[in-house]
MDAnalysis code that builds the backbone (N, CA, C; Angstrom):
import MDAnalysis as mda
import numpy as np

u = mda.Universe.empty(654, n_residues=218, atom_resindex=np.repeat(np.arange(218), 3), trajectory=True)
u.add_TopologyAttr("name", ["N", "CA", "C"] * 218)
u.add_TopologyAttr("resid", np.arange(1, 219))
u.add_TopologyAttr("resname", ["UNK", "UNK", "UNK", "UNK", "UNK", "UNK", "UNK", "UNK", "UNK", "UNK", "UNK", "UNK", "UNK", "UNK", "UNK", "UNK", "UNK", "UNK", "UNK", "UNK", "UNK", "UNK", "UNK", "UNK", "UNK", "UNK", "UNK", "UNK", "UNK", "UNK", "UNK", "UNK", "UNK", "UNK", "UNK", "UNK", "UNK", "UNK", "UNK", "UNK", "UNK", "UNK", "UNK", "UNK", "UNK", "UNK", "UNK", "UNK", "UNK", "UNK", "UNK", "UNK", "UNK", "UNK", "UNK", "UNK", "UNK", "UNK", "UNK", "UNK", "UNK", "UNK", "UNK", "UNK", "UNK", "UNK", "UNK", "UNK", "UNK", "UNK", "UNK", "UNK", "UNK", "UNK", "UNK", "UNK", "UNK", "UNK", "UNK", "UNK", "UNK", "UNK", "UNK", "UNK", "UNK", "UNK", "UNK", "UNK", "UNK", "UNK", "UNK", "UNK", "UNK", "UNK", "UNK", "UNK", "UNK", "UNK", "UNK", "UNK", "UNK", "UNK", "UNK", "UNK", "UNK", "UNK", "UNK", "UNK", "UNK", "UNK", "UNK", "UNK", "UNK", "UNK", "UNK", "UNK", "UNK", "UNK", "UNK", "UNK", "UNK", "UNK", "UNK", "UNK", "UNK", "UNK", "UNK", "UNK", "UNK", "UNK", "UNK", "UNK", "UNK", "UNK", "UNK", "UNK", "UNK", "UNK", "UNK", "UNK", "UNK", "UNK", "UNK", "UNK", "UNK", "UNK", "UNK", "UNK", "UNK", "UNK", "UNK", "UNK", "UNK", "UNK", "UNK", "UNK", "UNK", "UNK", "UNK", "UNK", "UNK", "UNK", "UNK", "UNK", "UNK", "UNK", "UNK", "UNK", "UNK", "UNK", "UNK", "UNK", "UNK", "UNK", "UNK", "UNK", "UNK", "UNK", "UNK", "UNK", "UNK", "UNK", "UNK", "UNK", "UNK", "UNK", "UNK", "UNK", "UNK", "UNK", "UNK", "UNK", "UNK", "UNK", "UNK", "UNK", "UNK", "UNK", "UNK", "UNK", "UNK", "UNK", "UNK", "UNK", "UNK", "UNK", "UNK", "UNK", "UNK", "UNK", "UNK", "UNK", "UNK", "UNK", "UNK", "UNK", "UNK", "UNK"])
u.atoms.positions = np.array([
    [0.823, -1.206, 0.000],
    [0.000, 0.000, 0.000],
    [0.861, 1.262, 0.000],
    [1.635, 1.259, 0.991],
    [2.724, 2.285, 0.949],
    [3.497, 2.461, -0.574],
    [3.659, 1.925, -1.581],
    [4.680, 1.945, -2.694],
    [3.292, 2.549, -3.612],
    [1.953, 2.169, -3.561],
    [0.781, 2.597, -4.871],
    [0.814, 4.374, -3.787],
    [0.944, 4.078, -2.297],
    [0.161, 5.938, -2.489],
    [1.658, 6.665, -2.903],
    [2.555, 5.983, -2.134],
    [3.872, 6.562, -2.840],
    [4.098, 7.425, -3.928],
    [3.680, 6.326, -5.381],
    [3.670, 6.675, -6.422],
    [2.962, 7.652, -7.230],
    [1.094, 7.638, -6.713],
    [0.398, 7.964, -6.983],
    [0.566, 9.586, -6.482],
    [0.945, 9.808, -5.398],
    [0.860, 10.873, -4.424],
    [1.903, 11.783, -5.275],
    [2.722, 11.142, -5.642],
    [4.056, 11.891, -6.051],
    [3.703, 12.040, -7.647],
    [3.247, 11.121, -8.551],
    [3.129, 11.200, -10.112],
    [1.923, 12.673, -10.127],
    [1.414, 12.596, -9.086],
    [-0.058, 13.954, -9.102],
    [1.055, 14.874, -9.205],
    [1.909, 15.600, -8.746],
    [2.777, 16.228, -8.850],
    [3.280, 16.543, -10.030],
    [4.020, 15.510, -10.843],
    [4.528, 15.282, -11.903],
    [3.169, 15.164, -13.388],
    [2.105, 15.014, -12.943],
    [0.998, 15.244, -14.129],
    [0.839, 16.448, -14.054],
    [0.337, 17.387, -13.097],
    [-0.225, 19.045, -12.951],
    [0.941, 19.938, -13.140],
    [1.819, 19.453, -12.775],
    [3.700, 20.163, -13.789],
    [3.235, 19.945, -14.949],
    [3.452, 19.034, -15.750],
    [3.492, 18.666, -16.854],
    [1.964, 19.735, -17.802],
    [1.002, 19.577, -16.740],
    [-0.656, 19.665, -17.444],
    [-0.659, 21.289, -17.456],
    [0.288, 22.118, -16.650],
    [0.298, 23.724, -16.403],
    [1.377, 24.035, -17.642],
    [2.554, 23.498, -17.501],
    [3.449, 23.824, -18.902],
    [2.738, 23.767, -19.961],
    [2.051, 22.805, -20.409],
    [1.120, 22.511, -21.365],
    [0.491, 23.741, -21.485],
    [-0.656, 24.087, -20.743],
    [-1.583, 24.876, -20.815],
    [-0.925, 26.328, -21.072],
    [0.082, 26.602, -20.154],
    [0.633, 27.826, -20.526],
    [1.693, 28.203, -21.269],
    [1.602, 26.989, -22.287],
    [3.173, 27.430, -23.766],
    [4.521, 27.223, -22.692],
    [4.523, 26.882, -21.701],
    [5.861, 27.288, -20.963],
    [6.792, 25.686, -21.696],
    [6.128, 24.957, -21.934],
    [6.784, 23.385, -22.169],
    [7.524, 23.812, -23.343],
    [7.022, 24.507, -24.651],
    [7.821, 25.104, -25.829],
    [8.820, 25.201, -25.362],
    [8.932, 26.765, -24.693],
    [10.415, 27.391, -24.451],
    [11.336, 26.517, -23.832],
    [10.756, 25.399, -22.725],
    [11.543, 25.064, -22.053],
    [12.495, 23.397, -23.593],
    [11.204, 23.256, -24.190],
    [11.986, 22.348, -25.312],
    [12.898, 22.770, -25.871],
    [13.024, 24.105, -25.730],
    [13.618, 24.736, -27.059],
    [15.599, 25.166, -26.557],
    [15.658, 24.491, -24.945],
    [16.699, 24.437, -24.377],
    [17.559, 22.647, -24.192],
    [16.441, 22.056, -24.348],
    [16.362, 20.873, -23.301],
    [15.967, 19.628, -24.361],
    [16.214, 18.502, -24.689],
    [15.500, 17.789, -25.468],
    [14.269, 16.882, -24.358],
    [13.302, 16.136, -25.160],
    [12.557, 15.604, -24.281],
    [12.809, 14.404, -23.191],
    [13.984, 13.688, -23.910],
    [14.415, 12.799, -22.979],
    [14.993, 13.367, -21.646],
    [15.742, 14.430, -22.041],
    [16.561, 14.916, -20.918],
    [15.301, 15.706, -19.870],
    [14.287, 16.339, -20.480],
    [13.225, 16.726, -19.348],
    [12.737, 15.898, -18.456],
    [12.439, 14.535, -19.016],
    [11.202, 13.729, -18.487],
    [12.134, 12.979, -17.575],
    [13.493, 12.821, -18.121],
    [14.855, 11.896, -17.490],
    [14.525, 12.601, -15.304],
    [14.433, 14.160, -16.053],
    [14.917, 15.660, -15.034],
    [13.751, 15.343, -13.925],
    [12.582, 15.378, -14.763],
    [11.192, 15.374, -13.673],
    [11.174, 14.057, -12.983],
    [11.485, 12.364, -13.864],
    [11.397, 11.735, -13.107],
    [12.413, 11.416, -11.955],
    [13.330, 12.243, -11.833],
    [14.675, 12.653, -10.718],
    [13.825, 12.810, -9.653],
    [13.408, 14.035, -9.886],
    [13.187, 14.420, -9.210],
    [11.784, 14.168, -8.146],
    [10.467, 13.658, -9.102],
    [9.670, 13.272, -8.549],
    [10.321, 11.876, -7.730],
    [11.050, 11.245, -8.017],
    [11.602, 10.146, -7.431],
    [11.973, 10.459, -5.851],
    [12.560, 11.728, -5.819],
    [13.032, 12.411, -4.421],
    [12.128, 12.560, -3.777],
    [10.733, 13.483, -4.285],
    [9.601, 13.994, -3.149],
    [9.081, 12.188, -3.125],
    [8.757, 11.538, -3.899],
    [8.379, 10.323, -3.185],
    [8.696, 9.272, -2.409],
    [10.362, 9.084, -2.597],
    [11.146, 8.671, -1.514],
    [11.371, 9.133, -0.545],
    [11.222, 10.542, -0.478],
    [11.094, 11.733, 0.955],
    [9.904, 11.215, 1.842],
    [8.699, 11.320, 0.910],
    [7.769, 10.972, 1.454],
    [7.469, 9.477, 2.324],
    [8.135, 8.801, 1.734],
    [8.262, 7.267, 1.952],
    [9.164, 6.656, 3.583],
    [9.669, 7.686, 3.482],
    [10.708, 8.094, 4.522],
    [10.608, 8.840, 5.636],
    [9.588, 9.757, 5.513],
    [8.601, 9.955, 6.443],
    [8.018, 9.693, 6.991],
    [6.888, 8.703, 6.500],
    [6.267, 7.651, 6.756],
    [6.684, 6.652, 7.792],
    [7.467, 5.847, 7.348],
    [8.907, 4.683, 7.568],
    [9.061, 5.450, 9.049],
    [9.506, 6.748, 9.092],
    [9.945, 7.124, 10.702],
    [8.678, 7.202, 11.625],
    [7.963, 8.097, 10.835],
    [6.950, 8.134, 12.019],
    [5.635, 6.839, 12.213],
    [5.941, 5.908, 11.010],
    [5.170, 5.181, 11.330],
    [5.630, 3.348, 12.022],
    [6.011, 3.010, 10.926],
    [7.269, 1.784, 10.477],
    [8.245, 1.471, 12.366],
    [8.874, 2.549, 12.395],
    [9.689, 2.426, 13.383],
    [9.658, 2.055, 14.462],
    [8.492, 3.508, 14.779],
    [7.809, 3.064, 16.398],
    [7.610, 1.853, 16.494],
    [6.616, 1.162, 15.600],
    [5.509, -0.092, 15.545],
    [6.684, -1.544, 16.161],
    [7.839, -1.152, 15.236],
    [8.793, -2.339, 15.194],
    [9.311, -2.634, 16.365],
    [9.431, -0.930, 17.567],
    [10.120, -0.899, 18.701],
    [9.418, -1.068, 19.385],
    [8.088, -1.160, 19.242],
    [6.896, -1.694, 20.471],
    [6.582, -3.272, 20.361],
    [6.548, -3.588, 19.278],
    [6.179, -5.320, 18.475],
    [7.110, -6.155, 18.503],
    [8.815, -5.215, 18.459],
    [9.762, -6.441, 18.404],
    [9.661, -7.607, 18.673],
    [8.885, -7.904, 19.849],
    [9.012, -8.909, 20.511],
    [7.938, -10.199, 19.764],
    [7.083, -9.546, 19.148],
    [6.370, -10.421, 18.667],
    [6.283, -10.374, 17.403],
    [6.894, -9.627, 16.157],
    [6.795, -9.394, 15.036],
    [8.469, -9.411, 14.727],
    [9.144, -10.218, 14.255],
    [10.349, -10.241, 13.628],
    [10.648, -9.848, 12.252],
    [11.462, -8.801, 11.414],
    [11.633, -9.259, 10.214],
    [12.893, -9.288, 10.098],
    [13.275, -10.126, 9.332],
    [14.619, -10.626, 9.041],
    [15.425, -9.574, 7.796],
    [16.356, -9.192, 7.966],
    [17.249, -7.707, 7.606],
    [17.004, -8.012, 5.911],
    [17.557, -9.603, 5.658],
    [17.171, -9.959, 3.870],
    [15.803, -9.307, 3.399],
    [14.657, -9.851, 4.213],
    [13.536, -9.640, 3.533],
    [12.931, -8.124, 3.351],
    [13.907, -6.988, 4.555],
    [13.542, -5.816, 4.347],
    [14.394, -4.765, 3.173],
    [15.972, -5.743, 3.113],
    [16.359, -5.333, 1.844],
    [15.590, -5.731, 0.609],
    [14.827, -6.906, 0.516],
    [14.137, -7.098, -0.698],
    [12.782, -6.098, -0.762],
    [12.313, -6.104, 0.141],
    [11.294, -4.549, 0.023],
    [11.379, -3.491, -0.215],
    [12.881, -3.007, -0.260],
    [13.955, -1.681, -0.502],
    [13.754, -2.100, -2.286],
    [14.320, -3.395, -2.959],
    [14.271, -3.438, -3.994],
    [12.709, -3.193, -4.190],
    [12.302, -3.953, -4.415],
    [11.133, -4.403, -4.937],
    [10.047, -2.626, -4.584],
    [10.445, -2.110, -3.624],
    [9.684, -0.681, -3.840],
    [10.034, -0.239, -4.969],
    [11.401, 0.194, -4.971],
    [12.206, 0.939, -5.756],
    [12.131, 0.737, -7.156],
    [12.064, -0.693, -7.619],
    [11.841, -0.741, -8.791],
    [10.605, -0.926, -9.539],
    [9.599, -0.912, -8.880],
    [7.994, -0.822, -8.528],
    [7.596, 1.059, -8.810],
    [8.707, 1.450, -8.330],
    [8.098, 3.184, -7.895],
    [8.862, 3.527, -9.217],
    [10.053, 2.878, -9.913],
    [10.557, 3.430, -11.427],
    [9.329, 3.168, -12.366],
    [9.260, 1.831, -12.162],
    [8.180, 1.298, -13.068],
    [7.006, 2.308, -13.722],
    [6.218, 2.433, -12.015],
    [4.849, 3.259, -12.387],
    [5.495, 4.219, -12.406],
    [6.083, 5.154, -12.797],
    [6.487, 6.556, -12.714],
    [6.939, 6.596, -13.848],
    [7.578, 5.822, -14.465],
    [8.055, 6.152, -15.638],
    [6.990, 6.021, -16.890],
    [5.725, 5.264, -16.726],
    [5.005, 4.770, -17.397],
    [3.781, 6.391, -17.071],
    [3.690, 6.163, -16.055],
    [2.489, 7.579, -16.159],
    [3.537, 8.526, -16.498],
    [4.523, 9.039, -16.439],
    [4.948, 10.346, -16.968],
    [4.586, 10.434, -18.710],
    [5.098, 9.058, -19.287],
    [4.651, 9.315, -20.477],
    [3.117, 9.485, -21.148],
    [2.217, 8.594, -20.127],
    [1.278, 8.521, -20.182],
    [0.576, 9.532, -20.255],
    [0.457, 10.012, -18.970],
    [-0.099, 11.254, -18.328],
    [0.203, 12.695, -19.459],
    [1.416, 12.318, -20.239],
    [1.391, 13.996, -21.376],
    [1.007, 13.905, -22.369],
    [0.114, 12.519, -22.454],
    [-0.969, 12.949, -23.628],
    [-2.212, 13.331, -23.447],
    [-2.720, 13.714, -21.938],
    [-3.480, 14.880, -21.607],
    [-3.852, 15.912, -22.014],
    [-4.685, 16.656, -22.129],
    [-4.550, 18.446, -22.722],
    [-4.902, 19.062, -21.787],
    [-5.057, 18.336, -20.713],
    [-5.145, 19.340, -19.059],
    [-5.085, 18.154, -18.028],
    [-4.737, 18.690, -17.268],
    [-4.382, 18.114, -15.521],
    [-6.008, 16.956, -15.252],
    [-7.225, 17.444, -15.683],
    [-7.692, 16.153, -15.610],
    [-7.676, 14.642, -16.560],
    [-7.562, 15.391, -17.825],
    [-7.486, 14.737, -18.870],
    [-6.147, 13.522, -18.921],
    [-5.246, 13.765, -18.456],
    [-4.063, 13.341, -17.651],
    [-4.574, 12.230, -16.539],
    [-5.002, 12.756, -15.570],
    [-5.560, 11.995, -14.405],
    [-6.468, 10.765, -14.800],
    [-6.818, 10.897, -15.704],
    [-8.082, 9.938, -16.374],
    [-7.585, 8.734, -17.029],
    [-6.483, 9.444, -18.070],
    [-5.423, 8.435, -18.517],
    [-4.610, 7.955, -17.715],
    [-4.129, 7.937, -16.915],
    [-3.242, 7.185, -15.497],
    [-3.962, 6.160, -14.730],
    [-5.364, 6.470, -15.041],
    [-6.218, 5.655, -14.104],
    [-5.832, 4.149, -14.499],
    [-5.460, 4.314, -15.768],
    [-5.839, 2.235, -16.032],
    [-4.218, 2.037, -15.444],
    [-3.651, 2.733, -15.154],
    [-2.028, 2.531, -14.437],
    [-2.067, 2.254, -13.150],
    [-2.951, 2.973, -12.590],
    [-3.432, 2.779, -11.016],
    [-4.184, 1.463, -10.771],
    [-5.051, 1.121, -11.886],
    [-5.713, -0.478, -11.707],
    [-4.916, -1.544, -12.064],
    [-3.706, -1.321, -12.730],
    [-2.143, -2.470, -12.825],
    [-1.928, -2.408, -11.508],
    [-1.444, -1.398, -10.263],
    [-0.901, -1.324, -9.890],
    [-1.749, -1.967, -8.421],
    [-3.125, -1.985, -8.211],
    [-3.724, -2.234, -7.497],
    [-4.526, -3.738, -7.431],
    [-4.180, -3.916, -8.753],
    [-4.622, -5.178, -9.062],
    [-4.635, -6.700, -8.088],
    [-3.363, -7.088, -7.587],
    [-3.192, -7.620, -6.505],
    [-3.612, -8.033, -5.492],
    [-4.689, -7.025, -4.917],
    [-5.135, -6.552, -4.108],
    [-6.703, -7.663, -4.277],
    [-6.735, -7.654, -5.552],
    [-8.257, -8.247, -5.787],
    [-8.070, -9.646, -5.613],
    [-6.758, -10.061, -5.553],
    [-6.504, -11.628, -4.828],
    [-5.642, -11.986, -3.870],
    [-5.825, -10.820, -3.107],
    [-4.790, -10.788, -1.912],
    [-5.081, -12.046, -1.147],
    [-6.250, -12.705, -0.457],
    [-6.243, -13.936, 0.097],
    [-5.411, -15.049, -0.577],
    [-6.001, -15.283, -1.989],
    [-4.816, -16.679, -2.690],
    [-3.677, -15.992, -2.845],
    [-3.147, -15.011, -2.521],
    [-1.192, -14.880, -2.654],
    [-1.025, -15.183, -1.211],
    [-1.651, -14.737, 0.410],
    [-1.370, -14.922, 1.189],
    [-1.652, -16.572, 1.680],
    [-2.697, -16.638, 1.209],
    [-2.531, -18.353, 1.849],
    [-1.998, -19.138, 1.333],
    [-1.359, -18.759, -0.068],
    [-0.279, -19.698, -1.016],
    [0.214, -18.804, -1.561],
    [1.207, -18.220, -0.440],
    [2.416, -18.021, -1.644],
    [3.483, -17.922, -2.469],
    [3.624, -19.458, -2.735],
    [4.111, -20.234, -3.392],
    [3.669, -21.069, -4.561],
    [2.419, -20.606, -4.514],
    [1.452, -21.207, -5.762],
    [1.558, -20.719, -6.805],
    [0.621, -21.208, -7.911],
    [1.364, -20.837, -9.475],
    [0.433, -19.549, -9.496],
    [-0.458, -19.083, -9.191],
    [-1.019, -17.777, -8.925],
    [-0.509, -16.360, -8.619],
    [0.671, -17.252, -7.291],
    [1.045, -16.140, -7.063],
    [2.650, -15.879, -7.674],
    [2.990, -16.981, -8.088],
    [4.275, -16.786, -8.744],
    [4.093, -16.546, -10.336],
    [2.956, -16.472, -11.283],
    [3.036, -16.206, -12.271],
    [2.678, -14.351, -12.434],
    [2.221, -14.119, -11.374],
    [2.051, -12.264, -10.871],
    [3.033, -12.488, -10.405],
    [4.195, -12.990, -9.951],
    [5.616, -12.345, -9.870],
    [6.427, -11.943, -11.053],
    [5.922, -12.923, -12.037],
    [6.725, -12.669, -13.080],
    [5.910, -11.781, -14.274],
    [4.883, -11.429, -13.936],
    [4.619, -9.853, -14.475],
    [5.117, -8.687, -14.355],
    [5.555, -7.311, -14.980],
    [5.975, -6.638, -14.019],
    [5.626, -5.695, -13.486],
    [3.762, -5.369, -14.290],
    [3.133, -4.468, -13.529],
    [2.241, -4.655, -12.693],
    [2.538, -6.326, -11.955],
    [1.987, -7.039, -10.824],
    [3.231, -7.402, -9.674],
    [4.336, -7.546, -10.366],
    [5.305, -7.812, -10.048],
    [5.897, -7.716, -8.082],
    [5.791, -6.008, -8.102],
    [6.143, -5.456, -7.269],
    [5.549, -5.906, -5.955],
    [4.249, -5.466, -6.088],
    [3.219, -5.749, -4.817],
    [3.266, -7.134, -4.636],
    [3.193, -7.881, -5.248],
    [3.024, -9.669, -4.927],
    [4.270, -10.121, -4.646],
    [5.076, -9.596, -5.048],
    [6.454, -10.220, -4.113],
    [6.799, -9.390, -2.845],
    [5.885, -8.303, -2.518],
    [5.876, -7.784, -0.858],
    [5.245, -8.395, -0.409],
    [4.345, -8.638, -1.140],
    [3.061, -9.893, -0.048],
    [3.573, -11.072, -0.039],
    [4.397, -11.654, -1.095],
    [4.868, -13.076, -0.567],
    [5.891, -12.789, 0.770],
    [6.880, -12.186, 0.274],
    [8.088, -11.736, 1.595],
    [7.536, -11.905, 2.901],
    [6.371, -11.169, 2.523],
    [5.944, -10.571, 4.184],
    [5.631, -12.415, 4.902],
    [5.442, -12.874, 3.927],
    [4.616, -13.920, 4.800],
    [5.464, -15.271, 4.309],
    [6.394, -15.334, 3.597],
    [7.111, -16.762, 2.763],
    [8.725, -16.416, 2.669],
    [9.266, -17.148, 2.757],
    [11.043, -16.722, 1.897],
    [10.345, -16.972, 0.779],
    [10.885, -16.286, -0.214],
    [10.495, -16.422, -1.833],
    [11.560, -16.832, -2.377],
    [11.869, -18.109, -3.207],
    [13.267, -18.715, -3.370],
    [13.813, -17.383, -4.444],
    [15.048, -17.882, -4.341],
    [16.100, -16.606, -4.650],
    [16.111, -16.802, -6.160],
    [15.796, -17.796, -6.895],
    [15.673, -17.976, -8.528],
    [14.486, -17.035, -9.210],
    [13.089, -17.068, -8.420],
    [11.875, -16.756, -8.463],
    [12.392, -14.909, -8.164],
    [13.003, -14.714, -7.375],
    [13.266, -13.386, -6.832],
    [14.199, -12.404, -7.669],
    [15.275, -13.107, -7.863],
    [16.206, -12.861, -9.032],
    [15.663, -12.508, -10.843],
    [15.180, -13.625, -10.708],
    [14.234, -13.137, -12.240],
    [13.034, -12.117, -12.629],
    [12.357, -12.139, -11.278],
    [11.514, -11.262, -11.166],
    [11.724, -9.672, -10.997],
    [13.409, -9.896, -10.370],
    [14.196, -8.280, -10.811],
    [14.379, -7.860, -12.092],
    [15.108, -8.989, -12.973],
    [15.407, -8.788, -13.623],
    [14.099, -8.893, -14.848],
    [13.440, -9.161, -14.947],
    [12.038, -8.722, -15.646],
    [11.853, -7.322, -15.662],
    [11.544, -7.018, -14.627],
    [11.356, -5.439, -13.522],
    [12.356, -4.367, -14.688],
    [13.611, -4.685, -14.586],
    [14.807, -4.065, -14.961],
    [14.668, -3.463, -16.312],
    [14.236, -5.049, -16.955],
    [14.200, -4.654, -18.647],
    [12.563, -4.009, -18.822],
    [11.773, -4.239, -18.258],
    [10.351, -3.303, -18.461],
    [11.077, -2.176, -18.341],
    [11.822, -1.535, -17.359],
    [11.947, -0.546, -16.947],
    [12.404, 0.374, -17.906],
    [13.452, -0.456, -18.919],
    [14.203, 0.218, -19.337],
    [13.302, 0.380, -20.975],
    [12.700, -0.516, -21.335],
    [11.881, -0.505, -22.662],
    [10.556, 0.972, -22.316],
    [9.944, 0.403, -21.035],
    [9.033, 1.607, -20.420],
    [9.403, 3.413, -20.594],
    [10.905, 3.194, -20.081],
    [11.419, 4.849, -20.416],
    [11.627, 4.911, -21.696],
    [11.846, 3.996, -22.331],
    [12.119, 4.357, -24.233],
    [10.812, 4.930, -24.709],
    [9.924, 4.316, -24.570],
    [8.565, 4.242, -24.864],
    [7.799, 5.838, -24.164],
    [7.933, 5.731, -23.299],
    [7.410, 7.095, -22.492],
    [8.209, 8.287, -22.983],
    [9.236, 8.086, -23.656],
    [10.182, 9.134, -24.016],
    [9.581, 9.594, -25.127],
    [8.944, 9.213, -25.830],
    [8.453, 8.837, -27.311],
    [7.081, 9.853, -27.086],
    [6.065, 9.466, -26.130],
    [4.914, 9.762, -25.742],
    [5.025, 11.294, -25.297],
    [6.059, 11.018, -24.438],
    [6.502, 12.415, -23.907],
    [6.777, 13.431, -24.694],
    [7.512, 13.441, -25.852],
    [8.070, 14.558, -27.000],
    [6.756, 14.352, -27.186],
    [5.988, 13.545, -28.014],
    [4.633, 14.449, -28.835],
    [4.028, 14.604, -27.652],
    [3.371, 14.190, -26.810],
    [2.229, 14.420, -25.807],
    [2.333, 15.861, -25.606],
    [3.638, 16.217, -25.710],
    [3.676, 17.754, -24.662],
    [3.643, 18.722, -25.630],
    [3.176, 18.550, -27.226],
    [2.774, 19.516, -27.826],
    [1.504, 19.305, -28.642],
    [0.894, 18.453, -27.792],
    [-0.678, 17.926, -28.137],
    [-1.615, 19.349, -27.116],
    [-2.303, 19.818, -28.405],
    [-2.941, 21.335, -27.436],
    [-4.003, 20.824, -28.197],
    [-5.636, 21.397, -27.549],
    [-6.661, 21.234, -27.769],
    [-7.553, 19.727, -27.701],
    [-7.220, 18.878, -28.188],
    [-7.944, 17.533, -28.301],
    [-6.890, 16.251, -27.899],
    [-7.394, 15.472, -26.782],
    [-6.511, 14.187, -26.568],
    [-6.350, 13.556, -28.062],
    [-5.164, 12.866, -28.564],
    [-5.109, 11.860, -29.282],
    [-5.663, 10.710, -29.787],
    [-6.182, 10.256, -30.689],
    [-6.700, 8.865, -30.333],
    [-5.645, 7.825, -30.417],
    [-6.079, 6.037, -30.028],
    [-5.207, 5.370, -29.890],
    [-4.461, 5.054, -31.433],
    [-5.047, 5.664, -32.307],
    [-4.209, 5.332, -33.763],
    [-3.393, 6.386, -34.189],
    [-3.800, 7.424, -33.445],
    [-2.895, 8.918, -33.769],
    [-1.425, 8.106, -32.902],
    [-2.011, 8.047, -32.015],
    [-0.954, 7.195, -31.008],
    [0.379, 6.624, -31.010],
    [-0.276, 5.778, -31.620],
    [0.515, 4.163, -32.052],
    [1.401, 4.785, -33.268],
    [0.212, 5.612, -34.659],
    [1.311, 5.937, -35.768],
    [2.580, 7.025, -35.419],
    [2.608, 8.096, -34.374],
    [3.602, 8.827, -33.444],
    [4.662, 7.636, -33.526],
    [4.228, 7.066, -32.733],
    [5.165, 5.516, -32.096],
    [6.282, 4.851, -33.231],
    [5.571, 4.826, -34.490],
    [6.115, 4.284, -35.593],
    [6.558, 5.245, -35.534],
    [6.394, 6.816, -35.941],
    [7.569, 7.235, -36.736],
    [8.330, 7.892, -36.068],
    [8.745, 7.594, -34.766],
    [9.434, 8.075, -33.501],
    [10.796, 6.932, -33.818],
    [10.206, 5.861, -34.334],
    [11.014, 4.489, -34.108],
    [12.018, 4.560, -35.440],
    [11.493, 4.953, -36.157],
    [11.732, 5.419, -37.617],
    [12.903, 6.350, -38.185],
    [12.470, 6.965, -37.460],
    [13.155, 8.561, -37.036],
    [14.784, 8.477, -36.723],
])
């Protein structure tokens, strides 16, 4: 739960930036210094900071106490909280890199918000079978949402929390994570240059896709 408001909390940030440049010509001038990779590279820096800030906040005032009152009856073992360090982290690139591109084919801050939504139902998805990952999870249910990677994240916190997750299953499931990640920013980079000089009418999905081609082209 902590890694979806994480993301969500922090990408609102990074859409209404994006949805005000838009609206007020400021995204031009600033292209006209900057290429688009290097902007979206800049914002997702940085949104990365206020949401790890935030995350970290949290973690102290919430996380900490709990652990120093519960010790005694709630153990976690130092491995499984470094794998939650991963598995946030590359969970919080994931969705962030995917709504930034997403989110700037908006033509305003709601229009944006609307399109992110089906990003927020990847990301929450999990959730709708949280009992079969917790009472098996080790089952092919919950290990074939490991090896998704916009299920990925959350189902291997929920296995951790409650299973060792063998280190083959864990390992690959990074490395899945890794290469989405890195195809995801190509792709959003793409979305990003046209999205942010889309004024008046959202795109449709064939205006879309043909961008896509001749981005690839290009």
């Amino acid at each position: 739960m902590m890694l979806i408001m994480a993301v969500f909390l922090s990408a609102s940030y990074l859409l209404r930036s994006v949805a005000d440049e838009k609206e007020n010509r400021v995204i031009e001038v600033i292209l006209s210094s900057v290429t688009a990779r290097d902007l979206l590279t800049g914002k997702l820096i940085g949104l990365a900071g206020v949401g790890l800030t935030q995350v970290a906040v949290w973690v102290l005032m919430g996380a900490v106490p709990a652990l120093l009152i519960f010790h005694r009856f709630v153990r976690i073992p130092a491995a499984a909280l470094g794998m939650f360090a991963v598995y946030f982290t590359l969970g919080f690139a994931l969705y962030a890199t995917l709504m930034a591109g997403i989110g700037a084919l908006g033509t305003s801050y709601r229009e944006s918000q609307q399109i992110a939504g089906g990003v927020s139902f990847m990301a929450f998805s999990p959730f709708f079978v949280l009992m079969p990952i917790l009472q098996s999870p080790n089952g092919v249910l919950a290990q074939v949402l490991s090896y998704i990677p916009f299920t990925a994240p959350l189902t291997l916190v929920l296995r951790t929390s409650v299973t060792d997750v063998p280190l083959v299953q864990s390992m690959a499931a990074i490395l899945i994570m890794v290469v989405t990640i890195y195809f995801i920013h190509r792709l959003s980079v793409r979305l990003f240059r046209f999205g942010l000089l889309i004024y008046g009418k959202r795109p449709s999905f064939g205006e879309t896709l043909r961008w896509l081609r001749e981005a690839r082209d290009a």
